[in-house]
PDB file with SEQRES, HELIX, SHEET and CRYST1 records, atoms N, CA, C and O in Angstrom:
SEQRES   1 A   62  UNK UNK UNK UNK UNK UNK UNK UNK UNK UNK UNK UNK UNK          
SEQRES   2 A   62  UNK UNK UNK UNK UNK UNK UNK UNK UNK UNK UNK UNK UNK          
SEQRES   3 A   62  UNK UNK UNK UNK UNK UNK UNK UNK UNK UNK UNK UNK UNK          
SEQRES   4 A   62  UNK UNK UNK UNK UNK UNK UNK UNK UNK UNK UNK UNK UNK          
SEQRES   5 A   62  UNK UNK UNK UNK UNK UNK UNK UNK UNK UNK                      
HELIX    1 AA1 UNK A   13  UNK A   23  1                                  11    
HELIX    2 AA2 UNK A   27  UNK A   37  1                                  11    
SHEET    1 AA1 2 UNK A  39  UNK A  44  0                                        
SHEET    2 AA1 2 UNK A  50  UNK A  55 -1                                        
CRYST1    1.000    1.000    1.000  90.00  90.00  90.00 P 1           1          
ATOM      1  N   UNK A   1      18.534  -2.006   7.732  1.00  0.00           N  
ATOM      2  CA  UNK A   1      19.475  -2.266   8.790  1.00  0.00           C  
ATOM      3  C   UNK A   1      20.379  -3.418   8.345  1.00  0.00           C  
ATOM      4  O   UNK A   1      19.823  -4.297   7.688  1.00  0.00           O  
ATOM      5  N   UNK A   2      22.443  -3.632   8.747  1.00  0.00           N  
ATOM      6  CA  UNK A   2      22.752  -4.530   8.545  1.00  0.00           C  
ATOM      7  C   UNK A   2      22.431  -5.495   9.400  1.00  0.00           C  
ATOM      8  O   UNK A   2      21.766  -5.383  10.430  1.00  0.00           O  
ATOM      9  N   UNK A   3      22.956  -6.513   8.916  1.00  0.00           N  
ATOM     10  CA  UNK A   3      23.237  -8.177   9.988  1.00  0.00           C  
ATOM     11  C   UNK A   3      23.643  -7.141  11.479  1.00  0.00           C  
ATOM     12  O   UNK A   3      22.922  -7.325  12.459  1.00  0.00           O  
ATOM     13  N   UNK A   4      24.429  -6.417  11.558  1.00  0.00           N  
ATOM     14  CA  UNK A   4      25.067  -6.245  13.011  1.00  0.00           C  
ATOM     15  C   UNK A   4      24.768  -5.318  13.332  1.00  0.00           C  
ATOM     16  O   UNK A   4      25.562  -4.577  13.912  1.00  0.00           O  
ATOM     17  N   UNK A   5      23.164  -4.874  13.025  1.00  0.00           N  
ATOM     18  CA  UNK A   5      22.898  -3.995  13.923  1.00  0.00           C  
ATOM     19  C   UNK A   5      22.747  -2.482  13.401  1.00  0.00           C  
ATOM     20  O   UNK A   5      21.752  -1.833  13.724  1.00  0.00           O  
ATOM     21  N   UNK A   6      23.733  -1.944  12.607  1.00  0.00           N  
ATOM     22  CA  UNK A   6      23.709  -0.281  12.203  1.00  0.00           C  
ATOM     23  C   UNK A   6      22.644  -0.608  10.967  1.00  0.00           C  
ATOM     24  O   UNK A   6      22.289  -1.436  10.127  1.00  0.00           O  
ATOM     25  N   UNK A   7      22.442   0.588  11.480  1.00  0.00           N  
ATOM     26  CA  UNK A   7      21.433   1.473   9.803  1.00  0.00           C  
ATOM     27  C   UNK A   7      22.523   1.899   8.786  1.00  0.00           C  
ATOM     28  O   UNK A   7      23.629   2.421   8.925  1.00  0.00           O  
ATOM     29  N   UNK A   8      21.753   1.456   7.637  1.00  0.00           N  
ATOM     30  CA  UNK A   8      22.573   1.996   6.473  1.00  0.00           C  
ATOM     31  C   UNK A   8      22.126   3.523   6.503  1.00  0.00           C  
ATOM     32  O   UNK A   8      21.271   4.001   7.249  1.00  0.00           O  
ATOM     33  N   UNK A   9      23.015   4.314   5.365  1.00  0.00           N  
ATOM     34  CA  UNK A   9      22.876   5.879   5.462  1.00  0.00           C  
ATOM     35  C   UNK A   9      21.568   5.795   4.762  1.00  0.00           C  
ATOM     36  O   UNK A   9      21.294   5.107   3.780  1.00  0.00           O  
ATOM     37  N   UNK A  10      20.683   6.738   5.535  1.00  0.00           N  
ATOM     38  CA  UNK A  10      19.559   7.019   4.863  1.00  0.00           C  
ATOM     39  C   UNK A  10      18.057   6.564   5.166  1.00  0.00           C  
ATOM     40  O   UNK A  10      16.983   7.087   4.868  1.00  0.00           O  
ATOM     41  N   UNK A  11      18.482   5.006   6.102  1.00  0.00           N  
ATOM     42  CA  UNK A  11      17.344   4.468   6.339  1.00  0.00           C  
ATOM     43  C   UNK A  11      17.180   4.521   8.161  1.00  0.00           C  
ATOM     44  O   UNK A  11      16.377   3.962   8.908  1.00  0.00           O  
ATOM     45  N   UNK A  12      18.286   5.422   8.423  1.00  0.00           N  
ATOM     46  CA  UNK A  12      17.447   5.976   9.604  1.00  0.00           C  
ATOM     47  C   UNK A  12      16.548   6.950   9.209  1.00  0.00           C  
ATOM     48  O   UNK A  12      15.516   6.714   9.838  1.00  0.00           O  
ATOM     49  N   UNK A  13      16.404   7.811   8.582  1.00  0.00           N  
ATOM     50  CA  UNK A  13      15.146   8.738   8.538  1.00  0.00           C  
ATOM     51  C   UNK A  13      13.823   7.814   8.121  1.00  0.00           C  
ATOM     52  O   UNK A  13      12.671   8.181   8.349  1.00  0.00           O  
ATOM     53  N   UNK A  14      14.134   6.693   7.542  1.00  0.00           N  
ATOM     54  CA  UNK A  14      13.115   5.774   7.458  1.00  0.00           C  
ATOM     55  C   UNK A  14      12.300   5.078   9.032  1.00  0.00           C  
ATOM     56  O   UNK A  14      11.162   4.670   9.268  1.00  0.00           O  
ATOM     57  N   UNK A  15      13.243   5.182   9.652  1.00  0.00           N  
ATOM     58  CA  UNK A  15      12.864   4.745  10.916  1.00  0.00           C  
ATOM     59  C   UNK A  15      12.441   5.996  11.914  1.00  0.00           C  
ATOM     60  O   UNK A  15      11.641   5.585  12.755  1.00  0.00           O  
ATOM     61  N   UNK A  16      12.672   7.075  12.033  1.00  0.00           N  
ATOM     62  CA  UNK A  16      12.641   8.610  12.060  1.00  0.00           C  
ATOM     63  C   UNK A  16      11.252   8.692  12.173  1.00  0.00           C  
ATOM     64  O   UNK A  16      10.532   8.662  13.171  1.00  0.00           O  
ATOM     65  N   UNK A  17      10.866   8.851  10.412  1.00  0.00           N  
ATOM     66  CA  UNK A  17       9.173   8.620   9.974  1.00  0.00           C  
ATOM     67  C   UNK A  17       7.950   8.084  10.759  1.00  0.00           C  
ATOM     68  O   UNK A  17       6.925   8.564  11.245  1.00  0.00           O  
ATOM     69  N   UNK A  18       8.768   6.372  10.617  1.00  0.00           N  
ATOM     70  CA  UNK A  18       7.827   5.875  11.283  1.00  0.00           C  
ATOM     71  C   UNK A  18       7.242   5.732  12.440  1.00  0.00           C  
ATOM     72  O   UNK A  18       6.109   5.467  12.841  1.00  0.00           O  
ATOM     73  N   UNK A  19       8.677   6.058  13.070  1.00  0.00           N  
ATOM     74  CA  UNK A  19       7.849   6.755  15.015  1.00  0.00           C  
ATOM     75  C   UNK A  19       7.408   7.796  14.725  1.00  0.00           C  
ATOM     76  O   UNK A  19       6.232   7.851  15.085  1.00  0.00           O  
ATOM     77  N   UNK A  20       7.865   9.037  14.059  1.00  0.00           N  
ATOM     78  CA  UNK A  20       6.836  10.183  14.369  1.00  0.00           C  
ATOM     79  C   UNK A  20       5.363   9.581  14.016  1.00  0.00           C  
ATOM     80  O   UNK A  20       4.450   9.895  14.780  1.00  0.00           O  
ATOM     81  N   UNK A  21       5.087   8.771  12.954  1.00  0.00           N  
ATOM     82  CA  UNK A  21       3.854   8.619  12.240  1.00  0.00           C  
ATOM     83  C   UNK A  21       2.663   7.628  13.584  1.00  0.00           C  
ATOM     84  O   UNK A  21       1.482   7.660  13.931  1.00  0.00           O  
ATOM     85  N   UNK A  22       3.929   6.852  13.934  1.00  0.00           N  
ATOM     86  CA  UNK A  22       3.527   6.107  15.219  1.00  0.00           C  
ATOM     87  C   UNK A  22       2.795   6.682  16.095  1.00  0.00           C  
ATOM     88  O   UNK A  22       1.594   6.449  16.226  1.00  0.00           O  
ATOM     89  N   UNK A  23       3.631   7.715  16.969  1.00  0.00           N  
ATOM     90  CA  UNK A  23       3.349   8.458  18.026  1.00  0.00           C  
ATOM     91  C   UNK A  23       2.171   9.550  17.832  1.00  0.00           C  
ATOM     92  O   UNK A  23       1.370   9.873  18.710  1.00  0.00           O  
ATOM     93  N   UNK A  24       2.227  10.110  16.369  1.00  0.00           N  
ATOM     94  CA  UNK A  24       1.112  11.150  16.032  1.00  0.00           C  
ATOM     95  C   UNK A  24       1.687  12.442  16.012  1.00  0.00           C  
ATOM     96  O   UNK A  24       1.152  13.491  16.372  1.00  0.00           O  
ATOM     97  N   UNK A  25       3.345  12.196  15.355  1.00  0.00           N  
ATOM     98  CA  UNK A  25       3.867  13.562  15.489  1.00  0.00           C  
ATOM     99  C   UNK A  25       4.695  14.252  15.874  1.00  0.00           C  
ATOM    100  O   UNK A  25       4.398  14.154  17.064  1.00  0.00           O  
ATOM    101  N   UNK A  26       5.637  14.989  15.868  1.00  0.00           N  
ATOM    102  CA  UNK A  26       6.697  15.152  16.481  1.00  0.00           C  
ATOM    103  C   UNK A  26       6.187  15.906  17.663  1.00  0.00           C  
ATOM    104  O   UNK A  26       6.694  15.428  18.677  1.00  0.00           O  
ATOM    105  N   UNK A  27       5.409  16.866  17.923  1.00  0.00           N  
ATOM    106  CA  UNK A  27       4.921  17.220  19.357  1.00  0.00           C  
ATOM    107  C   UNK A  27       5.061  16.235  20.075  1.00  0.00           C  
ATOM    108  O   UNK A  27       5.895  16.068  20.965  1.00  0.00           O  
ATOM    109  N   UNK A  28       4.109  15.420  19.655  1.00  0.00           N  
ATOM    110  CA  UNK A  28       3.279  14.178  20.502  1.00  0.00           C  
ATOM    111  C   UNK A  28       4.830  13.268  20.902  1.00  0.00           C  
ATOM    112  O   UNK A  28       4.734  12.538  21.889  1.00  0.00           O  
ATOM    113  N   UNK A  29       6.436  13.301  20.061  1.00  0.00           N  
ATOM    114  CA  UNK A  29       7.275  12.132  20.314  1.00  0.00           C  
ATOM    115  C   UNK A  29       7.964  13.413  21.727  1.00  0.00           C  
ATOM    116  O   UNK A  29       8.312  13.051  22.851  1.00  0.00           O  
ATOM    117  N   UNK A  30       7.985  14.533  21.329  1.00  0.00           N  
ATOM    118  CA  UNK A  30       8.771  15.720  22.160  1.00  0.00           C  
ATOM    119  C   UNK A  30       8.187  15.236  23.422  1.00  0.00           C  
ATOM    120  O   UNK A  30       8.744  14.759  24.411  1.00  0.00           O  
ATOM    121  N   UNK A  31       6.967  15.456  23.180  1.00  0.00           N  
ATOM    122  CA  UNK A  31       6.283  14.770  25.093  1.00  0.00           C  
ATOM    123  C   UNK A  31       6.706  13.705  25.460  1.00  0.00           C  
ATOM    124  O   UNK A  31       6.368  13.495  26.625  1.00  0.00           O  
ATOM    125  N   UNK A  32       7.349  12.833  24.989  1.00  0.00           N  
ATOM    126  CA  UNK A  32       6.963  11.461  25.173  1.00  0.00           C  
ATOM    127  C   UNK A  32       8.691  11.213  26.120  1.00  0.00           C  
ATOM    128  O   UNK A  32       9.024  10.861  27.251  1.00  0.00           O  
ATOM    129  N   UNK A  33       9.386  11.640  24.862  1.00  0.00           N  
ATOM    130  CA  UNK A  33      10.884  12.092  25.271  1.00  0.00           C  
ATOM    131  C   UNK A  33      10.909  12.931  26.807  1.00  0.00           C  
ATOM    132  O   UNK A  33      11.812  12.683  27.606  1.00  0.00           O  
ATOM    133  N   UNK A  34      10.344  13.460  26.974  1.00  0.00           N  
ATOM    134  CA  UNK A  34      10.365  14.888  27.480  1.00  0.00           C  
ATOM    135  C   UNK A  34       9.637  14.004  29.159  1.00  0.00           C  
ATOM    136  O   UNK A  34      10.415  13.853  30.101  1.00  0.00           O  
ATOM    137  N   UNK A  35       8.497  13.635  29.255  1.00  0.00           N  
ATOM    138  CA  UNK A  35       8.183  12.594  30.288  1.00  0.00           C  
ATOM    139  C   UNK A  35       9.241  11.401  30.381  1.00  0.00           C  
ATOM    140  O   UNK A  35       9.662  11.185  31.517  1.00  0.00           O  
ATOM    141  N   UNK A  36       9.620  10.779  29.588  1.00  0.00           N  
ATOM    142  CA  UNK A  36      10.121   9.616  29.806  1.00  0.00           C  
ATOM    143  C   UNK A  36      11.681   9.922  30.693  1.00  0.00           C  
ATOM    144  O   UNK A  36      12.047   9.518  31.797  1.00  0.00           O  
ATOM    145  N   UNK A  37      12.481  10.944  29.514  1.00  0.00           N  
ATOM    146  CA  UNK A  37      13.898  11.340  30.261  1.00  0.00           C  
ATOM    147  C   UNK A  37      13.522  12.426  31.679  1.00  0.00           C  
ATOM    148  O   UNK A  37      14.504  12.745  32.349  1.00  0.00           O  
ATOM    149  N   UNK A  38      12.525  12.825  32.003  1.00  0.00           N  
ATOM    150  CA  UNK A  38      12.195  14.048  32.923  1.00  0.00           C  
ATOM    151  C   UNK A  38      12.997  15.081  32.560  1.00  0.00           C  
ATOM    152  O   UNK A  38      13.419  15.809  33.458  1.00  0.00           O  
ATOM    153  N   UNK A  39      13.376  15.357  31.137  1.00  0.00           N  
ATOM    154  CA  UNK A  39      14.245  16.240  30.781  1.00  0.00           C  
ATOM    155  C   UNK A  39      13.400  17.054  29.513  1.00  0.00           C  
ATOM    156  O   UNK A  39      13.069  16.496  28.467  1.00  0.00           O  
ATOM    157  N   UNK A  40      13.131  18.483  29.841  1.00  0.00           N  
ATOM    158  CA  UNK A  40      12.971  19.243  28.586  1.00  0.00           C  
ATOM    159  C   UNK A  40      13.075  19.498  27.420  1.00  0.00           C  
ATOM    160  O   UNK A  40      13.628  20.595  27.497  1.00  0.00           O  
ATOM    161  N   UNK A  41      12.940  19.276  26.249  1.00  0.00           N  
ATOM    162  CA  UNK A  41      13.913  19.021  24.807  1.00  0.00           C  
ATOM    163  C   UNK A  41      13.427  20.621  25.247  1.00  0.00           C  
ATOM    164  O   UNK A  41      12.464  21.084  25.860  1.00  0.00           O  
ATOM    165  N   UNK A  42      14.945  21.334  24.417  1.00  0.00           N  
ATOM    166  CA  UNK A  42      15.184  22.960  23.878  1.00  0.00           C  
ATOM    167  C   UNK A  42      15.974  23.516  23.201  1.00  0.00           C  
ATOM    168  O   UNK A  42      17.163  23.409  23.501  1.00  0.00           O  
ATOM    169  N   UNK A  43      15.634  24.184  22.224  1.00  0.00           N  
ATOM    170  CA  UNK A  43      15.971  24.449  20.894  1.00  0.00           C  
ATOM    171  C   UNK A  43      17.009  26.195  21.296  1.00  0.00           C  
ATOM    172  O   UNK A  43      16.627  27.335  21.031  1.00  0.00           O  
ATOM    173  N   UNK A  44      17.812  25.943  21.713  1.00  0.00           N  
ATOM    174  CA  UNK A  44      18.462  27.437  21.288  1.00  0.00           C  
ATOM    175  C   UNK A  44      19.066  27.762  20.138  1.00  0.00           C  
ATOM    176  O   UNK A  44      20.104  27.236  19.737  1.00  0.00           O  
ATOM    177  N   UNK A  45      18.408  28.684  19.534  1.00  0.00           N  
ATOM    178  CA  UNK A  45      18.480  29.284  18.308  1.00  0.00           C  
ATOM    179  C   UNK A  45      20.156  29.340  18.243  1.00  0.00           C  
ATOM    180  O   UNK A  45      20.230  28.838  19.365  1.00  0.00           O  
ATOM    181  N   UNK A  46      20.796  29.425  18.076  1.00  0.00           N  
ATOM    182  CA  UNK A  46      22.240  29.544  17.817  1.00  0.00           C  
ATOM    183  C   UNK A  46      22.871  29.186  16.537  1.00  0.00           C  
ATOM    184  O   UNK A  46      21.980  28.470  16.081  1.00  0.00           O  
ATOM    185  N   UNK A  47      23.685  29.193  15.753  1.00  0.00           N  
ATOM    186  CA  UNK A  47      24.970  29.556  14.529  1.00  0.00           C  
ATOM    187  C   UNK A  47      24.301  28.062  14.287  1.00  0.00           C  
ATOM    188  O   UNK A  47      23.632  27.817  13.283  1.00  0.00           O  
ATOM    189  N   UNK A  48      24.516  27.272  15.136  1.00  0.00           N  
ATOM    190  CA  UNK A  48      24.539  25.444  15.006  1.00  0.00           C  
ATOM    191  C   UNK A  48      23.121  24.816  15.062  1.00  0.00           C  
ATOM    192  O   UNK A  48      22.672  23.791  14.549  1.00  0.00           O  
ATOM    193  N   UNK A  49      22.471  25.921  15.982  1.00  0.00           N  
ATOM    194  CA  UNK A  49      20.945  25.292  16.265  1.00  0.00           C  
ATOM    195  C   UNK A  49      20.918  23.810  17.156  1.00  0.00           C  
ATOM    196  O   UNK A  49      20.309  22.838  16.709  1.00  0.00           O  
ATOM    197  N   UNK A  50      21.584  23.769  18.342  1.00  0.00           N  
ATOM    198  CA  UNK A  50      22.004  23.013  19.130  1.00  0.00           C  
ATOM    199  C   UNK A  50      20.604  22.799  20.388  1.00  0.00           C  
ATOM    200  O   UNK A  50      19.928  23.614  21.017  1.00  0.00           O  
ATOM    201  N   UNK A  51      20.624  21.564  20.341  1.00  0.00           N  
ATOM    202  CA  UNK A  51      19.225  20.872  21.367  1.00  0.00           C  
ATOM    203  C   UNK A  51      20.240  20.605  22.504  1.00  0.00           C  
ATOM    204  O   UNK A  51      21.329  20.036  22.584  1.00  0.00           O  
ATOM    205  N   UNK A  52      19.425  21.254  23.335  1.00  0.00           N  
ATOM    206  CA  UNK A  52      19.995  20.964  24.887  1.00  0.00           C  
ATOM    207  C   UNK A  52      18.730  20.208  25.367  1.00  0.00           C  
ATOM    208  O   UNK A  52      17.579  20.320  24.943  1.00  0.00           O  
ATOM    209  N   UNK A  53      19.432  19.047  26.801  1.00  0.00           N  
ATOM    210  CA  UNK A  53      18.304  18.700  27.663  1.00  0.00           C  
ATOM    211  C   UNK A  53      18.285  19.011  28.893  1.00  0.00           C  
ATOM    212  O   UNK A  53      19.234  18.712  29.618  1.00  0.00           O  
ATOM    213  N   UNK A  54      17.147  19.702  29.380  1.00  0.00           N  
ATOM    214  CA  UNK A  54      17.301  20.401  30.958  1.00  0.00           C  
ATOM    215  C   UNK A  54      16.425  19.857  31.644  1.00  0.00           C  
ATOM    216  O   UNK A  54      15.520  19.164  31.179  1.00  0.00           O  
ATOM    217  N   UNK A  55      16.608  20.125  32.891  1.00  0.00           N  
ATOM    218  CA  UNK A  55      15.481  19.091  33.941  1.00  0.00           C  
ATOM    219  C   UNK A  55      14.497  20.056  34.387  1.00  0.00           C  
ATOM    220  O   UNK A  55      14.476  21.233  34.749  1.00  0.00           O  
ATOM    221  N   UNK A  56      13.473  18.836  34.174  1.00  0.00           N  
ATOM    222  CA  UNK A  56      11.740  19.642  34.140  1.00  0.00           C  
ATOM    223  C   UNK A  56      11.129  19.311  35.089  1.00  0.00           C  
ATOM    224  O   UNK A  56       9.908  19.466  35.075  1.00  0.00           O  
ATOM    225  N   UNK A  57      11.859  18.675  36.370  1.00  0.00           N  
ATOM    226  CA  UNK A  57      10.883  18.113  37.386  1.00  0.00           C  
ATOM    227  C   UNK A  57       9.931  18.815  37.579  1.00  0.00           C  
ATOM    228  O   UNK A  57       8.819  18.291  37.514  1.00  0.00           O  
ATOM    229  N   UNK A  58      10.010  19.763  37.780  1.00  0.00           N  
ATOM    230  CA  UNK A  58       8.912  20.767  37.999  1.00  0.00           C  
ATOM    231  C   UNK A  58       7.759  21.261  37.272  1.00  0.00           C  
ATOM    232  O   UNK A  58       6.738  21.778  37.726  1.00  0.00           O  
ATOM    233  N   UNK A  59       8.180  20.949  35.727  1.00  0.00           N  
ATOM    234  CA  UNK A  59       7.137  21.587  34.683  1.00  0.00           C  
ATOM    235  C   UNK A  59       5.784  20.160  34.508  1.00  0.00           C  
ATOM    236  O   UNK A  59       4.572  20.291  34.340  1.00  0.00           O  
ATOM    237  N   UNK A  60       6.659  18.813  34.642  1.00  0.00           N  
ATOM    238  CA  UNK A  60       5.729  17.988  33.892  1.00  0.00           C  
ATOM    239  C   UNK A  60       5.451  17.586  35.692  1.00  0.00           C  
ATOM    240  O   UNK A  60       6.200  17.095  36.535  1.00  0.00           O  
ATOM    241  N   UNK A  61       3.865  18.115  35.755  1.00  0.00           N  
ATOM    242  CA  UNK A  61       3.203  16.776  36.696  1.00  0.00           C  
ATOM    243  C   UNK A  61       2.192  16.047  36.434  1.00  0.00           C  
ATOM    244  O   UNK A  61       1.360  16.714  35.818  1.00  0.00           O  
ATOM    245  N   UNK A  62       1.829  14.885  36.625  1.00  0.00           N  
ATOM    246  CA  UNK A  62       0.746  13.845  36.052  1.00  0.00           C  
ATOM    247  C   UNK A  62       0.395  13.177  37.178  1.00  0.00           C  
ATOM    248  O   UNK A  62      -0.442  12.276  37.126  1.00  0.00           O  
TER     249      UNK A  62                                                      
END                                                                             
């Protein structure tokens, strides 16, 4: 990271890593995302492969 803050190219996937490795995974960060925003991560297959976020009030209860 510089003095002001941005990541140099490359060493965000360094930081990427280490939360997935953190959390136990990209499942385990999808939930985490997924509770925290009350929003669904979803993958529609498309040309671009574009992540939409939709609201899950309903799916996640705890």
């Amino acid at each position: 990271m510089t003095r002001g803050g941005e990541f140099i190219p490359g060493h965000d996937s360094k930081l990427y890593s280490a939360i997935i490795k953190h959390v136990g995974g990209i499942t385990n960060l999808r939930k985490l995302v997924e509770q925290s925003t009350g929003k669904y991560v979803v993958v529609h297959e498309t040309l671009s492969s574009v992540y939409i976020m939709e609201d899950i009030s309903t799916i996640w209860k705890n």
